[in-house]
N, C-alpha and C positions, 0 to 999 in steps of 0.2 A: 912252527909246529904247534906251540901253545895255540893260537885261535881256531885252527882244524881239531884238536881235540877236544875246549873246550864248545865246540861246535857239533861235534859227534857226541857229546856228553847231555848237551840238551834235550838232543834229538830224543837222546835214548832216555832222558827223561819225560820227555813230550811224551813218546808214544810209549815209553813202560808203564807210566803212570796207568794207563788204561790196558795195563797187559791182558786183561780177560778179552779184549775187541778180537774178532774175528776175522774183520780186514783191517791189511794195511795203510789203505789211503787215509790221506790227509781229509776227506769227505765222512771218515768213521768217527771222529774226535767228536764229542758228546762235552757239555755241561755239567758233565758228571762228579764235578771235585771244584771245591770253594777254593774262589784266589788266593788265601792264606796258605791254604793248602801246599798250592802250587810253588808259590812263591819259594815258601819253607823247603821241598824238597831239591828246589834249583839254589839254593842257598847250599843245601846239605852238598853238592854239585862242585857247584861254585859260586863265590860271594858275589865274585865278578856280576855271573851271571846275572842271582839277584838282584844286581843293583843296577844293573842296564834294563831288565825288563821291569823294574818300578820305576826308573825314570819316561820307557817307553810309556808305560799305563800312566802316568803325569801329564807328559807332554798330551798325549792323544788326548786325554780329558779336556787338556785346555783348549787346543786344538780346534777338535770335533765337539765339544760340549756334551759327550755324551761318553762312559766308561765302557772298555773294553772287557768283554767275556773272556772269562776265561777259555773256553774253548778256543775262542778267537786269537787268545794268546799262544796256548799250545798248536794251532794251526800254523800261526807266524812264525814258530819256532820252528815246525815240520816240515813244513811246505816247500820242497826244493833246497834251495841252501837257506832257506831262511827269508823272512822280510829285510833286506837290505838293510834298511834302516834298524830294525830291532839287532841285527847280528852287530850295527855300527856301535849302537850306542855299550851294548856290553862289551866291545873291544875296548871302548873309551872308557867304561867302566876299569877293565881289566888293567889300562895304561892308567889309570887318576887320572886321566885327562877329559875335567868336569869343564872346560872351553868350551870342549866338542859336542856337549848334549842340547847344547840351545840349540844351535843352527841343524845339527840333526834333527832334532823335535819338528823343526818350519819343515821340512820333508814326510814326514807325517801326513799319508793319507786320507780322507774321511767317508770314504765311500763304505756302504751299506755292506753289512758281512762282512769276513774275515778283513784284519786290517794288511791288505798289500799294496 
């Protein structure tokens, strides 16, 4: 029950953040709010949260060599159930189980635009 709702809690912070958007798709989310930002309000959320999607924006970096948008983060939050891998590593988060964030991160995408 915990990862379903801190999974709907994302969400609704993914796309509340931008409550003024007009549409709902995952195609509306704009660059419109600094990573601090975001980050802070998925904290205020859950810590879990936080702390899986700073180790996802880690790994990616190291990864791909290149930092993820925020947009692109609250898209991977949106999008469906989520980036598989970004919902893994805030579970692993959620459990302290820091094993699981290496070999999650080597699943890390690096394809152009949102990370899925």
């Amino acid at each position: 029950m915990a990862p379903r709702f801190i999974r709907l809690a994302l969400i609704a912070a993914a796309v509340g953040a931008g409550a003024g958007m007009a549409t709902a798709g995952a195609e509306a989310i704009t660059d419109d709010m600094p990573m601090p930002d975001y980050l802070g309000l998925l904290a205020q959320i859950s810590p879990a949260a936080q702390r899986g999607a700073q180790a996802y924006l880690l790994a990616f970096e190291q990864r791909c060599g290149r930092p993820l948008q925020t947009a692109q983060l609250r898209q991977a939050m949106a999008e469906g159930d989520g980036d598989p891998v970004l919902m893994a590593m805030i579970r692993a988060s959620h459990l302290r189980d820091t094993s699981a964030l290496g070999p999650l991160g080597q699943r890390i995408r690096c394809e152009q635009g949102p990370a899925r």
